[in-house]
C-alpha positions, 0 to 999 in steps of 0.5 A, spaced: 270 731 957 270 726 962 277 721 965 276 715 958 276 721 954 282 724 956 286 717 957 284 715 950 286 722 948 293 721 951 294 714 948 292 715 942 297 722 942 302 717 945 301 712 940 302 717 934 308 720 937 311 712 938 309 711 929 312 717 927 320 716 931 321 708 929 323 706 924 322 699 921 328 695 917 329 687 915 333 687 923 326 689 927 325 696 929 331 701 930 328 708 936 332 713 932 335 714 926 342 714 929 341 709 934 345 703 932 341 699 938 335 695 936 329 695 940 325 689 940 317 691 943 313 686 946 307 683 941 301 687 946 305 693 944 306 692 936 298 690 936 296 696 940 300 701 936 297 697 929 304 694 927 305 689 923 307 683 927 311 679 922 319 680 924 326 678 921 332 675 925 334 681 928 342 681 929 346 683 935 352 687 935 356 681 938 355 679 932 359 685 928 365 684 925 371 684 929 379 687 929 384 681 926 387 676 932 391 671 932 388 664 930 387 660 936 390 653 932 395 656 928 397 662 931 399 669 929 401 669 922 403 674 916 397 672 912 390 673 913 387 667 914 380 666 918 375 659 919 371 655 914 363 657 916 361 651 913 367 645 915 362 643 921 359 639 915 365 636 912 367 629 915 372 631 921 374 624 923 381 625 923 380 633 926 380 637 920 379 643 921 379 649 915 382 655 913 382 661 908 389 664 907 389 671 902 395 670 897 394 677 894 398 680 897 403 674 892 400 674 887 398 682 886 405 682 883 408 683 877 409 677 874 408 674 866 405 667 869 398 668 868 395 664 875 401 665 879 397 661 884 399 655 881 406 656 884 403 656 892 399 650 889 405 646 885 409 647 891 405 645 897 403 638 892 411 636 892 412 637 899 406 634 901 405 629 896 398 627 892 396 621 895 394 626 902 389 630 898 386 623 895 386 619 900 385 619 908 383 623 912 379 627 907 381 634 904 381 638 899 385 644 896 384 649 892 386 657 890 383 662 885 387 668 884 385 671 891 385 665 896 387 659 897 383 654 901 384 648 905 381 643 909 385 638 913 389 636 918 392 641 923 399 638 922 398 639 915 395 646 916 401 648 920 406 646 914 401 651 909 401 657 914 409 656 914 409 656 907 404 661 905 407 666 910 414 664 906 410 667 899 406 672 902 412 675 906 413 684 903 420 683 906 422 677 901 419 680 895 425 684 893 430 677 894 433 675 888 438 669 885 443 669 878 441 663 875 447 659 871 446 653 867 452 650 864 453 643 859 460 640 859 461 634 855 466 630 861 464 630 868 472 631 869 472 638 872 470 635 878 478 633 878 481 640 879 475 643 882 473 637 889 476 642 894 472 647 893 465 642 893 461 641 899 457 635 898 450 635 901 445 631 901 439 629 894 435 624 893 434 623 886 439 617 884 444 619 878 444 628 881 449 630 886 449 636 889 454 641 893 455 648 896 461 654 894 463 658 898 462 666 896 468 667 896 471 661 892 466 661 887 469 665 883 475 661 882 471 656 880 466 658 874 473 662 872 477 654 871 470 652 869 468 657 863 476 656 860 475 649 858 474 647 851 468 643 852 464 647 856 458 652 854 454 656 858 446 656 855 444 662 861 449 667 864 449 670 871 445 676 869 439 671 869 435 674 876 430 669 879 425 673 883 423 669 891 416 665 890 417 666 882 417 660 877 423 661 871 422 657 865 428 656 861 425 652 855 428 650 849 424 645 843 425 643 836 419 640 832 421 635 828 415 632 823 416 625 820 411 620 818 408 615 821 403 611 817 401 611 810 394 607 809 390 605 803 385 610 800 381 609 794 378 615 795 386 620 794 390 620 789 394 615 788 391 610 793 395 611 799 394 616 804 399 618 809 400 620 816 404 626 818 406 627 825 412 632 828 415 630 835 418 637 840 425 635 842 429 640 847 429 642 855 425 645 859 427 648 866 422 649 872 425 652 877 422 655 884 426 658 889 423 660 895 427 664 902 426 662 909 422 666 913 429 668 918 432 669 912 438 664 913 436 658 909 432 658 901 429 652 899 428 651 891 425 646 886 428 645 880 423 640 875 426 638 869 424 636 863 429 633 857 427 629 851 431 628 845 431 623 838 437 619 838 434 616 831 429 615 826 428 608 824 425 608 817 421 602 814 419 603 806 412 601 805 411 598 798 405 603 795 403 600 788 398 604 784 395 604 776 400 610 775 406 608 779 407 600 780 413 601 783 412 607 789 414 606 795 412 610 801 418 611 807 415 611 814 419 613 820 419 611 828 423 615 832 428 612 838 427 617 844 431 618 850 427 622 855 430 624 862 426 628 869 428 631 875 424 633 879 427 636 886 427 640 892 433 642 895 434 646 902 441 650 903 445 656 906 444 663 904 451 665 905 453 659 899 452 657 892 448 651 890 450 646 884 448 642 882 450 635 877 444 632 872 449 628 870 451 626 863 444 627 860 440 627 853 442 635 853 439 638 846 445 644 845 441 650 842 443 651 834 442 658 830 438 658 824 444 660 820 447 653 821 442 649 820 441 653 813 447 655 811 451 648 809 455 646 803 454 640 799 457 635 802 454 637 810 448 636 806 451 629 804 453 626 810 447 629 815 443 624 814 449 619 816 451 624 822 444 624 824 443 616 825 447 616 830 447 617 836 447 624 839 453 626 844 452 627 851 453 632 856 454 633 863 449 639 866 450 643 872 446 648 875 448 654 879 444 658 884 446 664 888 442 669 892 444 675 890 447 679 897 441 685 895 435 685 893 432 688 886 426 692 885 420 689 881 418 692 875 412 692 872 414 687 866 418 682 870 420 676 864 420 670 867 422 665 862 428 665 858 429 663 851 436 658 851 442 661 849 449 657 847 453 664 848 459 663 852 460 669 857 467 669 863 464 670 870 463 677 874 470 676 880 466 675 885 469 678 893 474 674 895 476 677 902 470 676 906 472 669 909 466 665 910 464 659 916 461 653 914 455 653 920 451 649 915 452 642 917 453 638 910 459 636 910 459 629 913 456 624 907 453 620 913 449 625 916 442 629 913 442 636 913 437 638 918 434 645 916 432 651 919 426 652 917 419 648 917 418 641 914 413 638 911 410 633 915 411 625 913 405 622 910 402 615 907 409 613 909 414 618 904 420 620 907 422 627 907 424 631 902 430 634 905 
């Protein structure tokens, strides 16, 4: 044998040696199994050893997931949030950037609201306003049940990081608020009452708004629940959980016909056409705690709607049958009421606040309605034509000093009630200092925690 010869055979020795130890995959050839390194052969090796020549993209390990770290535009936040990877192809004109925040750890909570993520999307929209997710720069926004996407401008994603830290924050989870919902026929219980009300600021015309102090509210739902005229429709046991939307709904439908139209086709030869209108109330309110726990935000949206008269008009209906026949059709006479307000006070205090004298339905049981006597049933029609009485409303929210624990069934809607409950006493000997800055009318009350930012001209809401 002669030195070709044995070179030859060590090649090809050497050759299978190397075949036998690589291990091909779709990110190149890995030496060794537990190897986490790839190794990349030159192409006279690959041909040498009869490889295929083909290769995919081989990813380095730089490209590896790394730990969580602060966000380099936003900062260190309480959500997980991390980069948009395709926002290098949207319009960046203005410098929007993107961001995906994880909500779960909000809306894995016990809750009956089937997209709980409608309350982080409806929040952001009336703080913000429409106009700047329609209009430049160009953005978007959008949540599932998991992530809340945004692609803006950096102001507006520094308003979102703040507001979705606020929902996801584990510490605020258990806060909670007593929800009191009174209507009083006069606005005169102002008169024995002005000196424990602190006024601040709302912008709605026609809503006024003040804070108590822990340690006069007592006194002041005591001098309230005693008056002849006033009704409580939610007691101080209704909780409202932080970040969590509370419907308070209360409808009556009320069918009525609308039109009558000749049809040769039906008997008689007129048709009509019956309709049904929903009148009542219905609370949305939202309230929502700072992140350095001494101030809460709340939007509060209300919806009223009441039929003050059915105007009726006879319609001549003339058949073979019956020539003189005649058909009564109704056009209703509505008054409709909406509020739509997010306000901003201290922790250490009660917030009120005054809807003023509106088309307030009061709930009635099925008992009253029914049971009537001959002459109620008389003179209903007479007392329904006119013009049903109003009520002046109040709203009454305090943050509970400790927290409750969520449950796995948390209701959050409340049915309207008309009972009539005193008032738990509340601790009197804790005097409190006024450290929030409303007293003064003139002054707008500048509150600890972030603000949106103003947009297309809107003022802020605070």
């Amino acid at each position: 044998m002669n030195n070709i010869q044995i070179f030859r055979s060590i090649l090809f020795a050497l050759g299978y040696f190397l075949i036998t130890a690589l291990n091909f995959n779709e990110n190149g050839y890995v030496l060794a199994q537990n190897s986490s390194e790839t190794v990349n052969l030159p192409e006279e090796t690959v041909s040498a050893l009869g490889l295929s020549a083909a290769r995919s993209n081989t990813t380095d390990i730089s490209d590896l997931p790394k730990p969580r770290e602060s966000d380099p535009i936003l900062g260190a936040r309480i959500a997980n949030l991390s980069p948009l990877n395709f926002e290098t192809s949207l319009p960046h004109d203005h410098g929007q950037i993107g961001r995906e925040y994880d909500i779960t750890p909000y809306t894995s909570r016990p809750t009956q609201s089937p997209s709980p993520q409608l309350t982080i999307i409806n929040w952001i929209l009336r703080q913000t306003g429409q106009a700047a997710w329609h209009t430049e720069p160009f953005g978007f926004l959008n949540a599932t049940h998991d992530k809340l996407t945004v692609y803006h401008t950096v102001e507006i994603q520094k308003y979102i990081a703040d507001t979705i830290d606020r929902f996801v924050n584990p510490k605020l989870k258990t806060e909670s608020y007593s929800l009191r919902i009174f209507s009083i026929s006069s606005p005169d219980w102002r008169n024995r009452n002005r000196v424990a009300l602190v006024p601040i600021r709302i912008n709605t015309p026609g809503i006024q708004g003040w804070l108590i102090g822990k340690n006069q509210v007592g006194l002041f739902f005591d001098a309230i629940s005693k008056r002849n005229d006033v009704r409580e429709h939610i007691s101080s046991h209704t909780a409202l959980l932080n970040g969590q939307t509370t419907v308070v709904p209360y409808h009556v439908s009320r069918n009525y016909v609308r039109d009558v139209q000749p049809r040769a086709n039906v008997p008689g030869g007129y048709l009509t056409d019956p309709a049904s209108l929903n009148e009542g109330f219905q609370f949305e309110i939202t309230p929502l705690l700072g992140l350095d726990g001494k101030t809460s935000d709340v939007r509060i949206k209300c919806d009223f709607v009441e039929v003050e008269k059915m105007h009726q008009l006879i319609f001549s209906t003339p058949s073979a049958a019956s020539p003189s026949s005649r058909v009564t059709v109704e056009v209703p006479q509505v008054a409709n009421f909406s509020v739509d307000e997010m306000i901003c006070w201290p922790r250490d205090y009660v917030l009120l606040l005054d809807l003023g004298i509106v088309p307030m339905l009061i709930p009635t049981s099925a008992t009253q309605t029914s049971d009537k006597n001959l002459l109620e049933q008389i003179i209903a029609p007479v007392a329904n034509s006119t013009p049903p009485k109003r009520s002046d409303v109040l709203i009454a929210i305090e943050l509970q000093t400790v927290g409750i624990t969520t449950s796995s069934t948390v209701n959050s809607a409340y049915s309207a009630t008309n009972a009539t409950t005193n008032p738990a006493p509340q601790n009197q000997n804790s005097p409190l200092e006024i450290t929030f800055d409303l007293i003064s009318p003139a002054e707008q009350p500048q509150p600890t925690t972030s603000t949106p930012p103003v947009l297309q001209n809107e003022t802020p809401i605070y």
